[in-house]
Kinemage of the C-alpha trace (Angstrom):
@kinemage 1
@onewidth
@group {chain A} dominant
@subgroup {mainchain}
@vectorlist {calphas} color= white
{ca unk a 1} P 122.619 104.611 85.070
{ca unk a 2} L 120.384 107.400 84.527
{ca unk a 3} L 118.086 105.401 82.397
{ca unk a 4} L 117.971 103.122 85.616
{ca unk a 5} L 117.064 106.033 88.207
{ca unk a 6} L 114.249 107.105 84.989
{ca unk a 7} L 112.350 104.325 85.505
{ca unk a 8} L 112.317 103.846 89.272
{ca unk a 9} L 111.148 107.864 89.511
{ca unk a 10} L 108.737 106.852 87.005
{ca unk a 11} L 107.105 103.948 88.886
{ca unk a 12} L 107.598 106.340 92.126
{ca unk a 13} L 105.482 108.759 90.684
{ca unk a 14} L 103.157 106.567 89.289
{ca unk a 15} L 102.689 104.827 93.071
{ca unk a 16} L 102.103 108.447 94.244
{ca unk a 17} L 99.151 108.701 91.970
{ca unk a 18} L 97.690 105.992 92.618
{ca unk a 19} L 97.501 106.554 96.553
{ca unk a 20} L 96.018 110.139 95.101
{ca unk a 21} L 93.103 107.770 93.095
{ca unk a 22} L 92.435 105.983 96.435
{ca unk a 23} L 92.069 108.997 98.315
{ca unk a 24} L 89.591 110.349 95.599
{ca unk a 25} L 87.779 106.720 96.169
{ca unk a 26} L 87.626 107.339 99.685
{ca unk a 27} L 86.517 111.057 99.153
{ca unk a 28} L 83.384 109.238 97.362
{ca unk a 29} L 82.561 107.571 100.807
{ca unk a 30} L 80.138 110.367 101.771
{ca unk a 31} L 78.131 109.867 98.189
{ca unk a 32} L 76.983 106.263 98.840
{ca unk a 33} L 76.662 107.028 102.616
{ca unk a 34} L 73.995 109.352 102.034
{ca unk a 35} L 72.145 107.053 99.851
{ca unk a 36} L 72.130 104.699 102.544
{ca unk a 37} L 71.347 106.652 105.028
{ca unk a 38} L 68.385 107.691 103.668
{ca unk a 39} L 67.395 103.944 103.509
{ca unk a 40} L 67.605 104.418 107.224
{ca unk a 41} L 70.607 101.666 107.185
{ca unk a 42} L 73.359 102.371 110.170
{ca unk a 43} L 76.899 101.969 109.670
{ca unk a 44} L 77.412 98.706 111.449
{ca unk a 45} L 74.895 97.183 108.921
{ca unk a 46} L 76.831 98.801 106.132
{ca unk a 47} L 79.909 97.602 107.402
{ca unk a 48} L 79.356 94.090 107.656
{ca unk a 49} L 77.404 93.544 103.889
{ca unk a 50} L 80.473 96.022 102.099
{ca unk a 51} L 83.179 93.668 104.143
{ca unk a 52} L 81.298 90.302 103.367
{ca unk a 53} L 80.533 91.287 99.598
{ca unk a 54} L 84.211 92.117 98.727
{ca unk a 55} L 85.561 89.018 100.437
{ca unk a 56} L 83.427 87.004 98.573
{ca unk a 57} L 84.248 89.432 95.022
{ca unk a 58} L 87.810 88.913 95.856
{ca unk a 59} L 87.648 85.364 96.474
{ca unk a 60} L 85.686 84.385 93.226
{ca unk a 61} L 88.298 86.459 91.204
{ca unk a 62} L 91.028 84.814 92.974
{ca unk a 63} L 89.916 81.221 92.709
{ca unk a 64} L 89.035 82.199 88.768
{ca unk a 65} L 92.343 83.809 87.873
{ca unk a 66} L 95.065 82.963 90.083
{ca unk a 67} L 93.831 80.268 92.519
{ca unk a 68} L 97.956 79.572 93.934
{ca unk a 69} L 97.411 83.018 95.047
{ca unk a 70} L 94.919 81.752 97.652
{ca unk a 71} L 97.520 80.294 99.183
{ca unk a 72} L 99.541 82.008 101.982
{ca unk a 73} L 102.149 80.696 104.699
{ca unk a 74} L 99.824 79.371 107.639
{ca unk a 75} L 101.826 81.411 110.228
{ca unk a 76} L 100.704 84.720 108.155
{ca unk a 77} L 97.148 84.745 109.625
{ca unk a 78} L 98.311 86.507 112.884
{ca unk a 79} L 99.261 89.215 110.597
{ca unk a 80} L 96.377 88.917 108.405
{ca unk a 81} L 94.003 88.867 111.461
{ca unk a 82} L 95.025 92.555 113.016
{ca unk a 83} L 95.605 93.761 109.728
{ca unk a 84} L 91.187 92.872 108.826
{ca unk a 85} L 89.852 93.184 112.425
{ca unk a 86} L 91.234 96.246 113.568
{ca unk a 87} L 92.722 98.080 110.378
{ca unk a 88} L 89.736 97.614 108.190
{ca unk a 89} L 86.642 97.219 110.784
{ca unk a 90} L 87.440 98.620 113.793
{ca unk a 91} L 89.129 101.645 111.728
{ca unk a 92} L 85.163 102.266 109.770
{ca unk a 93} L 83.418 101.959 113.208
{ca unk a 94} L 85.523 104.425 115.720
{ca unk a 95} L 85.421 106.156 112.220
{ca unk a 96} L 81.974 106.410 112.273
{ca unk a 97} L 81.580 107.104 116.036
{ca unk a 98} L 84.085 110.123 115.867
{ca unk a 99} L 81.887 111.507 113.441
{ca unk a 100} L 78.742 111.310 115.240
{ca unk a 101} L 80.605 112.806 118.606
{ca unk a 102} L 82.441 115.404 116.853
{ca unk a 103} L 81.349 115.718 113.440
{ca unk a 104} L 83.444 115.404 110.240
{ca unk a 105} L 85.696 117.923 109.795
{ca unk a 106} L 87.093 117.270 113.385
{ca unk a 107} L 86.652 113.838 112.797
{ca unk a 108} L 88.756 113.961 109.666
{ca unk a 109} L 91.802 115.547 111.199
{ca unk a 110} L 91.949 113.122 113.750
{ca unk a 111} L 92.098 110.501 111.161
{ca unk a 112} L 95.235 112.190 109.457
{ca unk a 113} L 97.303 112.645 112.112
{ca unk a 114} L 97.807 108.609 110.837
{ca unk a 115} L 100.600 110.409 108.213
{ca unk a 116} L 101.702 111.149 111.442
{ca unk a 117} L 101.675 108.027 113.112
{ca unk a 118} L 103.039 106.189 110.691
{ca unk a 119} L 105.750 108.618 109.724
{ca unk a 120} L 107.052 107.799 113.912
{ca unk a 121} L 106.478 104.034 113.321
{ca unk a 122} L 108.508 103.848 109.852
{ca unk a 123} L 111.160 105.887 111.424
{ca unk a 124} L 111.490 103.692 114.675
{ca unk a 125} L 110.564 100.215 113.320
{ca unk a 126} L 111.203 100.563 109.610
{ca unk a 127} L 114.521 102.615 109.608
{ca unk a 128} L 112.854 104.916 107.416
{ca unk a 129} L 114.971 108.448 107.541
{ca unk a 130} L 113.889 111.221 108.421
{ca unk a 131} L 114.105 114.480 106.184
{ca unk a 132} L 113.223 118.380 106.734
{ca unk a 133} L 111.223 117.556 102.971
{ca unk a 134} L 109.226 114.664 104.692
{ca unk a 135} L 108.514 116.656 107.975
{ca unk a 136} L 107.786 120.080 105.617
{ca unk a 137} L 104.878 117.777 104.055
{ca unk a 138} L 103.865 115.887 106.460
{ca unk a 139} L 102.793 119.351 108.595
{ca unk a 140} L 101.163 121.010 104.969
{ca unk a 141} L 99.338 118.084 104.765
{ca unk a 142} L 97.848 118.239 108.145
{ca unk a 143} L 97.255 122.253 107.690
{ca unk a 144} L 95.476 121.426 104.202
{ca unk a 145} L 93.372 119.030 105.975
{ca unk a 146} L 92.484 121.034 109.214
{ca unk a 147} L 91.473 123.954 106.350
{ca unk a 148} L 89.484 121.873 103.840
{ca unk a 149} L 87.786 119.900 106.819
{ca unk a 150} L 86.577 123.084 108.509
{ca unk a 151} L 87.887 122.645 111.523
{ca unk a 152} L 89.446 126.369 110.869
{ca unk a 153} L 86.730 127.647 111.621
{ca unk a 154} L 85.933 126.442 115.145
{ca unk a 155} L 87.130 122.918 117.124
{ca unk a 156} L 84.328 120.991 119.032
{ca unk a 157} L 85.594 118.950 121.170
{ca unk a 158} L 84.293 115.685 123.159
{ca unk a 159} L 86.459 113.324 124.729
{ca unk a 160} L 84.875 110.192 123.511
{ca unk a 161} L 84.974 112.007 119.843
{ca unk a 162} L 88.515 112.247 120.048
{ca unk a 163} L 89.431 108.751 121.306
{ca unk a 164} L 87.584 107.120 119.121
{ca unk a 165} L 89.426 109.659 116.741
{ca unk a 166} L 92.579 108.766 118.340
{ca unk a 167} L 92.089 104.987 117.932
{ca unk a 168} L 90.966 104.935 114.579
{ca unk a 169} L 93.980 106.820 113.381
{ca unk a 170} L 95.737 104.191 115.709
{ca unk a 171} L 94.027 101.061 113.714
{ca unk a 172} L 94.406 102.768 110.309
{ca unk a 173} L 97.975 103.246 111.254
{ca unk a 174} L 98.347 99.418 112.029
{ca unk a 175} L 97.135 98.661 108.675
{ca unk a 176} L 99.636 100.520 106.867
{ca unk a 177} L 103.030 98.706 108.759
{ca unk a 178} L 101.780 95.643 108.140
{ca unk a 179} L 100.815 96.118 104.776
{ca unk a 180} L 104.558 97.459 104.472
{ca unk a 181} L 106.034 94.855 106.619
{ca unk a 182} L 104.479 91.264 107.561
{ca unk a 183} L 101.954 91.182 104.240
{ca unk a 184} L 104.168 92.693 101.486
{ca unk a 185} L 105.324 89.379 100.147
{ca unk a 186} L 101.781 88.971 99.233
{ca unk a 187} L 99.871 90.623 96.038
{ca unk a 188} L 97.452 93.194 96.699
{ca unk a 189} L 94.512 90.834 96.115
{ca unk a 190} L 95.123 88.553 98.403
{ca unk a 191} L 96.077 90.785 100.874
{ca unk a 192} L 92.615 92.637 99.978
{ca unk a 193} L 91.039 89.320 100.310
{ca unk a 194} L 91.954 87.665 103.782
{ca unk a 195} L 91.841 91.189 104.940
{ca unk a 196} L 88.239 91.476 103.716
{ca unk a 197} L 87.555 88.067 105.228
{ca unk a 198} L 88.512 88.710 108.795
{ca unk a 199} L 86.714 92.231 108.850
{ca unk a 200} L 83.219 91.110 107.288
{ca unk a 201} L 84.140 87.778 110.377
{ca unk a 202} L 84.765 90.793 112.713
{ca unk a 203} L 81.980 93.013 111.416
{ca unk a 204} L 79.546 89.734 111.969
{ca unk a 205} L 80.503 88.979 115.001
{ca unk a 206} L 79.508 92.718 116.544
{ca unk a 207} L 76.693 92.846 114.205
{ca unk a 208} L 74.987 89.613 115.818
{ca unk a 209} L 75.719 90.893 119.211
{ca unk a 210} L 74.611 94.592 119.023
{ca unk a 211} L 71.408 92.807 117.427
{ca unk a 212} L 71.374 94.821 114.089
{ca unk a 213} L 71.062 91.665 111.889
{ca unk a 214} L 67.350 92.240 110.550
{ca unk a 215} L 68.743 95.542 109.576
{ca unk a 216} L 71.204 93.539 107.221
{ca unk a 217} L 68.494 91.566 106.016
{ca unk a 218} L 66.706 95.127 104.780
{ca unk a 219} L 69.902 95.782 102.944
{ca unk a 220} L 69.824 92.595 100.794
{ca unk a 221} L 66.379 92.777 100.026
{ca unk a 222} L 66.157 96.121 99.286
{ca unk a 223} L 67.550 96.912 95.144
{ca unk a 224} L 68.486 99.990 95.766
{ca unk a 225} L 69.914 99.910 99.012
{ca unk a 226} L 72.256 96.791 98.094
{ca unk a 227} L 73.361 99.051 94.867
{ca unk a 228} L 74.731 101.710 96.904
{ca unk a 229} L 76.327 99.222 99.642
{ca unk a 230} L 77.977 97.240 96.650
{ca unk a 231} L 78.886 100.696 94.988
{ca unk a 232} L 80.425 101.799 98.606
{ca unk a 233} L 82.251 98.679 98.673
{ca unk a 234} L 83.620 98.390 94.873
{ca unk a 235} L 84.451 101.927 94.666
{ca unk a 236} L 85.889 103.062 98.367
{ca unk a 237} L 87.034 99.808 99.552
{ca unk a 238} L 88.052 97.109 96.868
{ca unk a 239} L 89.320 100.203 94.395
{ca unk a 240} L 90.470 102.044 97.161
{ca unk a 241} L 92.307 99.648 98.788
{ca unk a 242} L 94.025 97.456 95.787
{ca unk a 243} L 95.530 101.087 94.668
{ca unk a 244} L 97.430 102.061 98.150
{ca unk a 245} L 98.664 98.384 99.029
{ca unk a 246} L 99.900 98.152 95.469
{ca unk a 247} L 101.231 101.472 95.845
{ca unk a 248} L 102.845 100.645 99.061
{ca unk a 249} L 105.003 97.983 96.762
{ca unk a 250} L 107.108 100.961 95.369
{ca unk a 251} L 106.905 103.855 97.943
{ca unk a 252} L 107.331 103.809 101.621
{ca unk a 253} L 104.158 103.521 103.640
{ca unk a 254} L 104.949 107.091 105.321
{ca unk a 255} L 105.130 108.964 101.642
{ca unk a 256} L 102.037 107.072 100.794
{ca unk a 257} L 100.554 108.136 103.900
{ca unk a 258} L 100.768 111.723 103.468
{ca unk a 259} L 100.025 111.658 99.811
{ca unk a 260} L 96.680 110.283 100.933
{ca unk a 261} L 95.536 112.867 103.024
{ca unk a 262} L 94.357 114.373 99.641
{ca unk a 263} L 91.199 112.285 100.714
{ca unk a 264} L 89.196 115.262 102.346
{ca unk a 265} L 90.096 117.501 99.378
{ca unk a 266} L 88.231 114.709 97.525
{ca unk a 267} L 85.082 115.014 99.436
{ca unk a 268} L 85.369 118.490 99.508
{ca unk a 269} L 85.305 118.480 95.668
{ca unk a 270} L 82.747 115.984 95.463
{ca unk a 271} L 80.857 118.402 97.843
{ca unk a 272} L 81.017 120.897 95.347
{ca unk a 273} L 80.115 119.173 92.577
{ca unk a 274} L 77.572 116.804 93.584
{ca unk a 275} L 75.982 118.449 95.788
{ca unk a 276} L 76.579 122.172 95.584
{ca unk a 277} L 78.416 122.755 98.897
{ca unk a 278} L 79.735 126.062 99.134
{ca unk a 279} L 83.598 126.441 100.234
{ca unk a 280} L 85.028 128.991 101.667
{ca unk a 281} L 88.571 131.004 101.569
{ca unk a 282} L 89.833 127.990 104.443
{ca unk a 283} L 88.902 125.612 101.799
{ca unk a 284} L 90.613 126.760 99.043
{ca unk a 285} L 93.642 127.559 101.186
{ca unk a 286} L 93.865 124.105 102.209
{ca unk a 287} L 93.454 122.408 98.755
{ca unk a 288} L 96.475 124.825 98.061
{ca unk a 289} L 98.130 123.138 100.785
{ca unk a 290} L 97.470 119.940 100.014
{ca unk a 291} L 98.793 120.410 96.263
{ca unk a 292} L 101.826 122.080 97.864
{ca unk a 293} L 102.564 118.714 100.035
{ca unk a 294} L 101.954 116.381 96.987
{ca unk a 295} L 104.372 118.178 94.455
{ca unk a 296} L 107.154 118.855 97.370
{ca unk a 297} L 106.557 115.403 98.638
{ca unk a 298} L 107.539 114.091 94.669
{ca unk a 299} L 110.074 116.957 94.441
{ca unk a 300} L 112.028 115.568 97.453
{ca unk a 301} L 111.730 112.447 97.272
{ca unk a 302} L 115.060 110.664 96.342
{ca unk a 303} L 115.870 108.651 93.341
{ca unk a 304} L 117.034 105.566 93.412
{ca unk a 305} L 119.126 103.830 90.789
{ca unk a 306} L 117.219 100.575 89.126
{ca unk a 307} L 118.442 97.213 90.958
């Protein structure tokens, strides 16, 4: 009944926003970054106290509120596994690498061709259809984030840049089927919470060996250094994270993914803002793009009667 189709294109939308608020949370990433930064911390180090932290934050709430929901089906942890070591931590640190190769803005577009990505694996594995809407917003998407990134304005290019890139996008996109598949029988906090687990048990584990303990230490004995890691982790990890895999319990992991390539339009804002960076006419022509995905990608998307 139409009432019926009402409601599930109201908790559609609703899903879409909240991938929108996670992007905006991970648009924030560069803020606490730069605190920490100037602390002289590195990003394994940051990694490995912001992935420990939330595990334990989730884990008290958990055990406090809902401690059945601490329980999950033994043969789940070779989902759970992939889903923490490679689609939370090794996703921040070829992140991070790309960045440091290639800078952001190329960086950045290799991270969203994951919309991509996921869009081919939801089609193949998921029986997802594909649309001329879908594909329409999927490539706006990419243009407003190629624009708004800056990568407009000239490419550089290094091939261990790119694969790192490449395999981030590849992890990220790993993340997102499973979350949509394998782990969606689950709640988003304890999917947040075993996936926290094994990335701060992955993030230790490289930590240890690359010998960048002590720098850990600094963090957790240093006020203002352990704000901005806990901030990093509260805001563009537990926030950021509980709003897409909740998200991705109402809308199909490749809408969700191309909604959130509204993330660099974040940081571009933020940019702004914050710090007074100046944008240019390929900025403001990809934020138009970007807003031109998001309302076709709502526009198009079909509704579906209730039950």
């Amino acid at each position: 009944d139409y009432n019926g189709v009402r409601t599930v294109k109201q908790k559609e939308t609703a899903a879409v926003l909240m991938v929108l608020m996670a992007a905006a949370c991970w648009g924030a990433n560069g803020i606490f970054i730069n605190i920490l930064t100037a602390y002289g911390v590195n990003g394994t180090q940051m990694t490995l106290v912001r992935m420990a932290s939330m595990a334990i934050l989730t884990g008290i709430w958990l055990a406090a509120k809902n401690p059945a929901a601490l329980k999950i089906d033994l043969r789940d942890f070779v989902w759970f596994v992939p889903a923490g070591a490679l689609g939370l931590f090794m996703f921040g640190l070829f992140y991070t690498y790309s960045i440091q190769l290639v800078g952001m803005g190329t960086a950045a577009v290799l991270i969203y061709l994951m919309p991509s990505l996921v869009m081919l694996f939801s089609i193949a594995f998921l029986h997802e259809k594909f649309t001329p809407g879908k594909g329409l917003c999927l490539v706006l998407s990419l243009l407003g984030c190629a624009l708004v990134s800056g990568v407009a304005g000239g490419v550089t290019l290094d091939a261990g840049g790119v694969a790192y890139g490449l395999g981030a996008a590849l992890c990220y996109t790993l993340q997102n089927i499973l979350l949509a598949t394998k782990l969606k029988k689950y709640s988003p906090m304890t999917n947040l919470f075993y996936m926290f687990l094994f990335s701060a048990a992955a993030s230790f584990v490289f930590t240890a060996a690359a010998g960048e303990l002590p720098g850990v230490a600094y963090i957790l004995t240093t006020p203002g250094a352990l704000a901005a890691n806990l901030g990093l982790g509260l805001v563009c990890s537990l926030a950021a994270q509980w709003l897409y895999t909740a998200a991705l319990k109402t809308i199909p992991a490749s809408r969700a993914s191309i909604a959130a390539t509204f993330e660099p339009v974040a940081a571009a804002l933020f940019g702004l803002v914050l710090f007074g960076q100046k944008m240019d006419g390929f900025g403001v022509a990809g934020i138009v793009c970007e807003i031109a995905a998001l309302v076709l990608l709502q526009l198009s998307a079909p509704a579906k009667r209730k039950g």
